[in-house]
GULUM-651624 format. One record per residue: residue in one letter; x, y, z of N, C-alpha, C in turn. Coordinates in steps of 0.001 Angstrom, whole numbers, plus 500000, padded with zeros to 6 digits. Layout:
N
AXYZXYZXYZ
...
***
This chain:
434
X500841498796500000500000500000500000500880501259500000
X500562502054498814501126503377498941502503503210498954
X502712502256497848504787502197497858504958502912496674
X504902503605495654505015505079495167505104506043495485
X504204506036496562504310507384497666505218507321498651
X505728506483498933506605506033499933507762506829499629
X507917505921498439509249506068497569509641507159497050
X508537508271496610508473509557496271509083510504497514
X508191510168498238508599511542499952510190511328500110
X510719510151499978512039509832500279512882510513499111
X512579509697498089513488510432496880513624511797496592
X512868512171496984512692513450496477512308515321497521
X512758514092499226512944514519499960511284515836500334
X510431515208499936509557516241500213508654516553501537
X508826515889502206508306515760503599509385515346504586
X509281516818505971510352516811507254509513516265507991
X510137515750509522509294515593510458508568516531511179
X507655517102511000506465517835512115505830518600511050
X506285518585510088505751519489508397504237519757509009
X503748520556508676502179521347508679502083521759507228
X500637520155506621500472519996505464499508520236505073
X498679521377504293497644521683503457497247520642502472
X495919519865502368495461519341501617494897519853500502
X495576520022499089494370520785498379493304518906497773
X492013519219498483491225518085498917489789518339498108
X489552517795496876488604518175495924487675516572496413
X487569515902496584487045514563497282487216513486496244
X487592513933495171488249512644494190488984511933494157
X489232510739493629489852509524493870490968510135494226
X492282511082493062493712511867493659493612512229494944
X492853512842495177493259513724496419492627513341497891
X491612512214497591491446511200498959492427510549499176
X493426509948498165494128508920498073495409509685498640
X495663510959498237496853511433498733496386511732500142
X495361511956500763494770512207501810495065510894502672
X494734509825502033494564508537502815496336508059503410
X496580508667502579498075508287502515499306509203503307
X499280510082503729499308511276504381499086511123506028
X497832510207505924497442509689507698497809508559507597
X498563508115506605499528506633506441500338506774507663
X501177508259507131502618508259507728502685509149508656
X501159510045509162501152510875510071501948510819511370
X501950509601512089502876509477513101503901509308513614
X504208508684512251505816508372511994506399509197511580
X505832510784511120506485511988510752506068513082511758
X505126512516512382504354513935513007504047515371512646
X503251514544511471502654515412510891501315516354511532
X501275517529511179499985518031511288499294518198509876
X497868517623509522497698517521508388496074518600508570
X496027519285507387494688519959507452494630519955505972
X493235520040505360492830519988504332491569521596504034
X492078522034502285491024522903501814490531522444500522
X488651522683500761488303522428499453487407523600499051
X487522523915497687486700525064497070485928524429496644
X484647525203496519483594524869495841483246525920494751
X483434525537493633483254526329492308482082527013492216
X481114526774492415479601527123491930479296527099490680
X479329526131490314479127525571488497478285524405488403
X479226523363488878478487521762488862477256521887489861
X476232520718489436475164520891490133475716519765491450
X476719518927491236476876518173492243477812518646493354
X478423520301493178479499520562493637479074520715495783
X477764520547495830477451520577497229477694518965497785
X477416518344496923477377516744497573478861516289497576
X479775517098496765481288517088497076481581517264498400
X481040518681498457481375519516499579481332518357500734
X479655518152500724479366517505501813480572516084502408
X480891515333501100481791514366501545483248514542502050
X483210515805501590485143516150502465484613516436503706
X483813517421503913483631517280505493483021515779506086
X482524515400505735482179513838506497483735512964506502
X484841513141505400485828512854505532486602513113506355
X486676514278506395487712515223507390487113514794508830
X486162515140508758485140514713510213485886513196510855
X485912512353509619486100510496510348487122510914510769
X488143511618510300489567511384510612489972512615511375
X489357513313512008489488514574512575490674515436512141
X490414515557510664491333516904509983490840518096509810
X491424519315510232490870520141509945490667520546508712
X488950521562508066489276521533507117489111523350506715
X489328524025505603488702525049505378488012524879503955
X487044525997504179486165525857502823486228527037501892
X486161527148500954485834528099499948484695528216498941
X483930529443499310483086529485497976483532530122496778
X483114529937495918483696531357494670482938530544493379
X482688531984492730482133531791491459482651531721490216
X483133530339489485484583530738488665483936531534487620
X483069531532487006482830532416485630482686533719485900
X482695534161487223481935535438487625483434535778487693
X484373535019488021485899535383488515486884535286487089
X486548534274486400487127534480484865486814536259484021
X485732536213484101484858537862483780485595538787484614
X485249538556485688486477539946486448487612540111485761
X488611539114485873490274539055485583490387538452484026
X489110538685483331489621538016481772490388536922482078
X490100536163482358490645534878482557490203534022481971
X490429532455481430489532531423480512489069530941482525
X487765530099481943487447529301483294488202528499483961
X489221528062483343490174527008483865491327527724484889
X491602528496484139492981529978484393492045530219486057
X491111530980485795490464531438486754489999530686488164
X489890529071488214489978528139488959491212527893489756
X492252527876488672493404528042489231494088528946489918
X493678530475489774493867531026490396493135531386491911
X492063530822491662491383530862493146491596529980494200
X492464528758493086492631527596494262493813528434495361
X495130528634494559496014528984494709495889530228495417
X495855531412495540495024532304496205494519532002497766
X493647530799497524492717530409498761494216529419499760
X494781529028498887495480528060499645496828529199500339
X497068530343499378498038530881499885497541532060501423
X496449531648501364496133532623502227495739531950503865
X495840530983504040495643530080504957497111530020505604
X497036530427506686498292530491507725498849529171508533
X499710529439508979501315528329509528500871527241508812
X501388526973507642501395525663506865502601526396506533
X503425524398506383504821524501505712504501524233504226
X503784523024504411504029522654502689502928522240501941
X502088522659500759500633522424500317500410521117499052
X500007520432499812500773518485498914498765518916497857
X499803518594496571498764518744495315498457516863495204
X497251516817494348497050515620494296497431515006492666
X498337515438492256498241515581490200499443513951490301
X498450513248489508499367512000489577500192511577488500
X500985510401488100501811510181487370500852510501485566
X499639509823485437498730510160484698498459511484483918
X498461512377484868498097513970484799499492514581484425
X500428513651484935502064514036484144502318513829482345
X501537512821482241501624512021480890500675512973480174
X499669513268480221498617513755480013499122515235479417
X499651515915480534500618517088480431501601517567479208
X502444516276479550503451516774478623503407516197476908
X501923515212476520501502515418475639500369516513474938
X499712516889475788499078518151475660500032519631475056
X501333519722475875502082520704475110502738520329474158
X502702518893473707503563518218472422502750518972470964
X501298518356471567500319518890470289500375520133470538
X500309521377471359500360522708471098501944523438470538
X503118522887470979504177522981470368504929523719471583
X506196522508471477506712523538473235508104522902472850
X509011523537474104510170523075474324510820522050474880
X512027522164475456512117521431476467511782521535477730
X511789522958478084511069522911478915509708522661479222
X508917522639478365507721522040478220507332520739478483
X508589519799477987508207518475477948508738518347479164
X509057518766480863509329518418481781508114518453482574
X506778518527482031505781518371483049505575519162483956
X504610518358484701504398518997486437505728518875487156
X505578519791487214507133519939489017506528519099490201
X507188517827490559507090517325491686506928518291493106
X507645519552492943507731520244493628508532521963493522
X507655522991493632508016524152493962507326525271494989
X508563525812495401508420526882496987507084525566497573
X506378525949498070505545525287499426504714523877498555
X504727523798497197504036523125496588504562521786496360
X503736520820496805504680519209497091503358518367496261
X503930517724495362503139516727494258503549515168495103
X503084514852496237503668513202496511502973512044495585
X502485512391494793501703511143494431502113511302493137
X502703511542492540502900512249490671503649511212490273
X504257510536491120505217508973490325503739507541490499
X502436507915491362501830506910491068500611507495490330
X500541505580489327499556506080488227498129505530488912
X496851506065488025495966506270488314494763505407488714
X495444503859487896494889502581488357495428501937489331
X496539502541489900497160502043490965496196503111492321
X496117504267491881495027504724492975493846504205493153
X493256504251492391491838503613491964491551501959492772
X492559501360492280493037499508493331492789499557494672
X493962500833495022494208501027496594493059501306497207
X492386502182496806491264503117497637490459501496497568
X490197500868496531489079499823496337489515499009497271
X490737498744497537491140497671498590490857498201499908
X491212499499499982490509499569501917489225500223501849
X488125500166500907486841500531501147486780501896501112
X487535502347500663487480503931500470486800504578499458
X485701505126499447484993506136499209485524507249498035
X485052507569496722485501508792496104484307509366495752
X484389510707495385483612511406494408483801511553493019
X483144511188491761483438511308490600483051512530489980
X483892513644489455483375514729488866483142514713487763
X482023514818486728480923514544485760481919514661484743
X482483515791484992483112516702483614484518516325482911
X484623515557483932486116514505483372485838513550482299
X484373513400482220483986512311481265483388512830480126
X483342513981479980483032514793479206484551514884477940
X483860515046476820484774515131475902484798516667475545
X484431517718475646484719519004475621485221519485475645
X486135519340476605487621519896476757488593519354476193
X489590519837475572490853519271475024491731518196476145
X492077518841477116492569517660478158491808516522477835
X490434516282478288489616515134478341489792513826477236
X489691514814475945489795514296474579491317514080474717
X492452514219475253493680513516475264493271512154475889
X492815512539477492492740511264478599491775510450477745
X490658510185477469489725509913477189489767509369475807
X490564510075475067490373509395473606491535508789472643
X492489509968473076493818510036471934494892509226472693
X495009509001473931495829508342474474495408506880474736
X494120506439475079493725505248474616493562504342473393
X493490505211472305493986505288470848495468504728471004
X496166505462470956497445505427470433497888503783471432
X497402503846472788497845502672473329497421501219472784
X496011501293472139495105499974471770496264499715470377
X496611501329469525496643500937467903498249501010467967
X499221501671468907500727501803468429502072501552469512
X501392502038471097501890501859472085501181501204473134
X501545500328473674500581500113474642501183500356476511
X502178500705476277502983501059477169502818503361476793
X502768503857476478502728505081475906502641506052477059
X502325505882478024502249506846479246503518506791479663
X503852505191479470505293505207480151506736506438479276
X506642505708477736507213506339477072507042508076477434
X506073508461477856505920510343477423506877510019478985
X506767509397480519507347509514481207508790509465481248
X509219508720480885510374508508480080511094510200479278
X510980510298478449510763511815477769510646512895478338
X509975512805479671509860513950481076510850513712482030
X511544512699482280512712512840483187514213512917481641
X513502512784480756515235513001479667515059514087479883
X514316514965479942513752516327479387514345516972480898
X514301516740481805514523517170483004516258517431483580
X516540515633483349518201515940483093518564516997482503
X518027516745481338518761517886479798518527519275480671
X517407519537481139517414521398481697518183521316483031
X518641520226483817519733520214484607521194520599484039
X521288519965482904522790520476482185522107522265482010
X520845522035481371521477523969480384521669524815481998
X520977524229483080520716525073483861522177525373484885
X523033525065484473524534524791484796525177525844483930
X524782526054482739525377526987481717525089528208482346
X526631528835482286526393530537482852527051531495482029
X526063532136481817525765533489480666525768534402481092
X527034535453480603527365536705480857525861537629480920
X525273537444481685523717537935481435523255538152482462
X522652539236483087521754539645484362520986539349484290
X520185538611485084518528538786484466517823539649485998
X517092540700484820517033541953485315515076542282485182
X514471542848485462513061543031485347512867543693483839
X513863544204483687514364544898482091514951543649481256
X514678543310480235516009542792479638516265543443478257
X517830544018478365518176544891477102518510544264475822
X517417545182475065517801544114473350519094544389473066
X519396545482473134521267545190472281521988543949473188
X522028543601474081522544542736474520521966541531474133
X520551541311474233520134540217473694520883539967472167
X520760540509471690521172540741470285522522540204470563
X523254540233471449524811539759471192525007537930471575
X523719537518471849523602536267472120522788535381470999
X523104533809470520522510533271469430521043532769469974
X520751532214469249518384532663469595518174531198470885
X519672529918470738519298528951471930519484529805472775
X520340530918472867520732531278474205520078532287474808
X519316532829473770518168534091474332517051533356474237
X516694532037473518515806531361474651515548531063476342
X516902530416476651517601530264477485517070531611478628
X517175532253478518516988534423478809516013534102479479
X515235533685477953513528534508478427513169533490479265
X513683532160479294512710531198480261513336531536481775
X514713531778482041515142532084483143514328533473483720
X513808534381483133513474535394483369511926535115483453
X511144534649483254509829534166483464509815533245484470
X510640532659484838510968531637485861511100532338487181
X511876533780486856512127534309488290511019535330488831
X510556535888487334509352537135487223507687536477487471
X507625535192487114506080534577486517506599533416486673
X506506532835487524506829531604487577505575530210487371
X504375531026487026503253530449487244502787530138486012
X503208531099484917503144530842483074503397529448482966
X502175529063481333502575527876480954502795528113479658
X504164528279479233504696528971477348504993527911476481
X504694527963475470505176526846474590505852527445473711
X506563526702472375507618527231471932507323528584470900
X505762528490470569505328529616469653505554530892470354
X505148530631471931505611532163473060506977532716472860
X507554531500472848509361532235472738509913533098471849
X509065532133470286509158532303469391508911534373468901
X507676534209469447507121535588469712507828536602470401
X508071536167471704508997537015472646510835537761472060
X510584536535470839512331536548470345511937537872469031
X511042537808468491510580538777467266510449540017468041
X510383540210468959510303541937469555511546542941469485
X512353541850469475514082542400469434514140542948467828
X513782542417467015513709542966466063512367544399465345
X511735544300466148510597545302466216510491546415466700
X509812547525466573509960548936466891509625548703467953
X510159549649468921509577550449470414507827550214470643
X507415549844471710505856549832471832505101548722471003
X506160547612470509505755546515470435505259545960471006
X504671544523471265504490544197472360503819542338471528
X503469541397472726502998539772472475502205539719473259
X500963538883473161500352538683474593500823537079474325
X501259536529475623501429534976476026500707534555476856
X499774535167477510498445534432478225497718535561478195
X496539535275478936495003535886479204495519537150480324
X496363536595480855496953537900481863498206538059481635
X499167538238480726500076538477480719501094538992479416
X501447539969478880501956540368477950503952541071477892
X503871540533476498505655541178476839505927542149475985
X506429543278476184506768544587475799507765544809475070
X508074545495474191509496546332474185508993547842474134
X510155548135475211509722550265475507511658550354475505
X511615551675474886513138552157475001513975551228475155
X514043550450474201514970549314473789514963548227474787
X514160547824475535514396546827476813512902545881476612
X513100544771476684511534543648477157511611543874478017
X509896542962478474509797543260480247508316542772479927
X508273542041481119506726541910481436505546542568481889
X504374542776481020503497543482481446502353542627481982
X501879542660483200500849542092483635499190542390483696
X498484541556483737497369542174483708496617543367484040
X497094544059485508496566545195485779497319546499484887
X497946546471483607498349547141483024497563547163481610
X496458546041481644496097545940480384495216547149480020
X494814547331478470493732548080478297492914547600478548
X491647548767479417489902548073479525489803548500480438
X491070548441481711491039548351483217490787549747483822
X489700550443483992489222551961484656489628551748486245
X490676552720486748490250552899487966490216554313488538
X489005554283489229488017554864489950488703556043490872
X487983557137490095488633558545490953488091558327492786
X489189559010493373488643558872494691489306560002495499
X488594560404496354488602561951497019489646561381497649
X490481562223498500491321561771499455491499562570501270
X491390562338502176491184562833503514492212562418504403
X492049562749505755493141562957506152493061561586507025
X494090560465507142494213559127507308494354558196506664
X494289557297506374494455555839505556493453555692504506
X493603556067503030492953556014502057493539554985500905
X492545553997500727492725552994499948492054552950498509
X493140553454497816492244553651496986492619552418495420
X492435552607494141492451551748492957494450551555492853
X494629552895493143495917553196492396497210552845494012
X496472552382494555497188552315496349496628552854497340
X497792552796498298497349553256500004498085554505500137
X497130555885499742497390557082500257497829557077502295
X498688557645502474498413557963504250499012559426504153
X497720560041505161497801561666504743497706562031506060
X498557563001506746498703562652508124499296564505508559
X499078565455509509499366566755509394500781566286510418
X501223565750510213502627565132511229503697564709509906
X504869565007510252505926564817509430505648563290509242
X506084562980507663506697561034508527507421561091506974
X507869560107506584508700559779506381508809558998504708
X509303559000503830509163559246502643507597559247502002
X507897560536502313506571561483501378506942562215501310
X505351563283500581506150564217499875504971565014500964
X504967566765500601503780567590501000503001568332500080
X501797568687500816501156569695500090500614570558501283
X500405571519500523499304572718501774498121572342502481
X497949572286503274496866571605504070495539572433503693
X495605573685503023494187573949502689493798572926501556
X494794572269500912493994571743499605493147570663500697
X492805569824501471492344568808502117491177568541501765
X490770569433502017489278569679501620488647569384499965
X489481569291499386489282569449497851490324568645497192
X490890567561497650491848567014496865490978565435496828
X491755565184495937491474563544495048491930563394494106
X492283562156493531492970561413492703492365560433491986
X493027560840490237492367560141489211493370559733488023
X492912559117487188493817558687486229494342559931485424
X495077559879484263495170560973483042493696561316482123
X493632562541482079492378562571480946492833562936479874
X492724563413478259492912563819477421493062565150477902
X494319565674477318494370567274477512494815567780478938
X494666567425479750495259567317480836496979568298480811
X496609569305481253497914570369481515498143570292483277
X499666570960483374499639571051484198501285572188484827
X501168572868485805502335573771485413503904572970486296
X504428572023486041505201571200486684506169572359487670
X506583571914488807507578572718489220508874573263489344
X509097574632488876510301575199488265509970575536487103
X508796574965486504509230575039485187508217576425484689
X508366577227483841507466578786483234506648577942482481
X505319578244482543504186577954482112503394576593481992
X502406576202481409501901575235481517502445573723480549
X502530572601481188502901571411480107502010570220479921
X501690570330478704501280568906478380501176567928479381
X500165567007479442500884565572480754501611565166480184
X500848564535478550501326563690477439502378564205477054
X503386565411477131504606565982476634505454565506478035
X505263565608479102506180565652480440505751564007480612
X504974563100480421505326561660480275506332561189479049
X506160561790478367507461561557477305508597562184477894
X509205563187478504509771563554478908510799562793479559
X509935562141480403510507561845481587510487560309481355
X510022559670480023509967558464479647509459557438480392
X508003557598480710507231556799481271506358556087480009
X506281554549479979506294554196478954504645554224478899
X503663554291477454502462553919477556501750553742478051
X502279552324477952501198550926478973501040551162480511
X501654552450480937501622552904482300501178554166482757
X501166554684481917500382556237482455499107556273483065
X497910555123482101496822555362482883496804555114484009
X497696554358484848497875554298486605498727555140486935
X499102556283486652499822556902487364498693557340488311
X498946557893489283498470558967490729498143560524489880
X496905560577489801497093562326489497496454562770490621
X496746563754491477496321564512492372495899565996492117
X494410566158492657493967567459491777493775568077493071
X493737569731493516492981570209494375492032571307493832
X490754570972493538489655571882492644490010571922491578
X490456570341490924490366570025489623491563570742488786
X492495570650489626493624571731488965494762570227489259
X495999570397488664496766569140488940497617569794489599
X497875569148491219498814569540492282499972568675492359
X499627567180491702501054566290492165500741565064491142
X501509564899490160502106563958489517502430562898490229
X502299561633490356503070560640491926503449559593490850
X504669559285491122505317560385492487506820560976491401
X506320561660490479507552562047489785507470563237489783
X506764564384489883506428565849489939505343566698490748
X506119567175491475504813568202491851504471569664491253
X503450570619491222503053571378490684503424572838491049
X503651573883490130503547575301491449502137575448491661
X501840575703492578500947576335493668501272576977494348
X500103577791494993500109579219496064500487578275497452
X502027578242497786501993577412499293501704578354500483
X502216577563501562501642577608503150502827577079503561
X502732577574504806503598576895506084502850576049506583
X501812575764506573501046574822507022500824573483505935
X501092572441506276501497571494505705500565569898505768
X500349569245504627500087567924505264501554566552504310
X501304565953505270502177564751504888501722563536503666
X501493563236502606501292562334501645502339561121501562
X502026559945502024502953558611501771501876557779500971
X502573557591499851502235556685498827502702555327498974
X501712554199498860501999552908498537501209552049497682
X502354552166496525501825551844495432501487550229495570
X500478549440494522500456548288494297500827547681493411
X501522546372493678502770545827492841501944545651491513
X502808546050490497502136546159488815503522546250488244
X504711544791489121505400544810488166506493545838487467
X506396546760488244507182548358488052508913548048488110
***
């Protein structure tokens, strides 16, 4: 029982003794089984084990799920937490596909759940195979063909070396209980139509071993990015990366670049080789180029440099003018703190504006008389100026007092009629990737 899993925690060193382990616990055969297995070795590791399950609000059966992780958790007294969320309502928010958007809520929900060391996924040897033929037919690299990561930062796959009829046996042998989710049997989805059709195909008519083979192909594939990942390249990798330099490297090796640099920036992207492909054509392209490589995520060139642009930079995204007062103001663009007490990197303004200040995006036409400088300037002339690229102006901070522009944020402030009387402005911006 459970000698894959055994063999996995050891090899691959993924479980200490006293570890505090998050279940991500959907009540299906994977993730009971990694569950079951988990209170295998609970004592002999001293473990603390707790489990979370979301509930999508889609499937009509997604309550009778629900219901069985807690009757689960209940037999075995694990703690559990729950989540509701609406994935289509959450795809629509963040332009996300439904799948993207699942994933991000799991992940999200799980990262937000406190003192856990390590969050054990249930994706088995199957869902590996499955994987790294799925990016075969879309067209990928080598890095592509290395699959699911057994493991990264808090994220531990123990079950990914056992396959899926070997779960399926086990659970049947100690009377264990699953939930079947409808939609797996569904041919709709492209995954499905791999599991379901093209891989049972190919095993009846050419391989009959064929899961093994793609496995096989995922640990060559793995070695091989162990060697490149040994190769060291006169190269920073920087939140910028500069095309003339790219340019002094051949296209394996500014492959090489961009995956190290998505690796350290986005580590959560899934690119195949057409992305690279794309990412590599910008070097040759004018200024204000740009690729999209997912639903949230796009790559740039501004003043000769790539760089990743993330979703809250996209076009579409309005955010919302908002007055500002004296204390902790939270607003689209950050956390104003406006305080008549000195503190400490900020900037000031006159405390009569108080009454009349707030902050909004750029509008068309938008002047403003920057300070030092004789007469009025353009925004759109003093963002060129000062080479703030595009895709970023509409979040800048504009600060108006009676609709007049008092502070640029945080690159300029305005002349105005001052005071000795003063208030304090500390800006904290929200990460967008800057």
């Amino acid at each position: 029982m459970f000698k894959k899993f055994l063999e996995t925690i050891k090899s691959e060193n993924l479980i200490k003794k006293g570890d505090r382990i998050l279940v991500g616990l959907s009540g299906g055969a994977d993730s009971v089984y990694l569950l079951r297995a988990l209170l295998y070795i609970k004592d002999d590791y001293n473990l603390c084990i707790s489990c979370a399950h979301i509930n999508h609000g889609i499937r009509e059966t997604a309550l009778r799920d629900e219901d069985f992780v807690k009757n689960l958790c209940d037999k075995f007294d694990v703690p559990l937490y729950i989540n509701h969320i609406n994935m289509n309502e959450l795809a629509a928010k963040y332009k996300l596909t439904s799948e993207e958007a699942g994933r991000k809520a799991r992940y999200d929900f799980f990262d937000s759940i406190e003192n856990i060391d390590k969050i054990a996924l249930a994706h088995n040897l199957d869902d590996n195979a499955e994987t790294v033929l799925f990016r075969i037919i879309r067209g990928t690299g080598l890095q592509g063909l290395t699959g699911i990561p057994i493991s990264r930062d808090k994220i531990i796959r123990p079950i990914l070396n056992t396959n899926r009829l070997t779960i399926e046996n086990e659970l049947k042998s100690m009377g264990q209980e699953y939930m079947i989710d409808e939609t797996n049997l569904s041919n709709d989805y492209t995954r499905n139509k791999i599991r379901n059709l093209l891989i049972p195909l190919i095993e009846s008519e050419f391989n009959s071993k064929f899961k093994d083979a793609l496995i096989r192909l995922r640990n060559n594939s793995l070695d091989s990015i162990e060697i490149i990942d040994n190769i060291e390249l006169n190269f920073k990798i920087e939140k910028s990366l500069s095309v003339d330099k790219l340019l002094e490297l051949s296209r394996p090796e500014r492959y090489l670049i961009y995956r190290k640099y998505l690796e350290k920036y986005y580590s959560n992207v899934d690119l195949s080789m057409v992305h690279f492909e794309a990412i590599d054509s910008l070097i040759y392209l004018k200024n204000n180029s740009g690729v999209d490589l997912a639903s949230n995520l796009r790559f740039v060139r501004y003043n000769d440099e790539l760089s990743i642009l993330k979703d809250t930079y996209k076009k579409g995204i309005i955010l919302k003018e908002t007055f500002l007062k004296m204390g902790i103001n939270k607003t689209d663009f950050g956390i104003f703190y406006i305080s008549d007490k000195e503190t400490e990197n900020s900037f000031t303004l006159p405390k009569y504006f108080i009454d009349y200040l707030k902050v909004r995006s750029r509008k068309p036409g938008d002047r403003f008389i920057p300070k030092g400088f004789n007469g009025t300037k353009k925004l759109k002339d003093f963002f060129n100026d000062i080479k703030v690229p595009p895709f970023k102006r509409d979040f800048v901070p504009i600060i108006l007092f009676k609709e007049k522009i008092v502070c640029v944020v945080p690159y300029r402030k305005a002349e105005y009629d001052d005071t000795n009387e003063k208030i304090w402005i500390r800006w904290e911006k929200y990460e967008r990737n800057d």
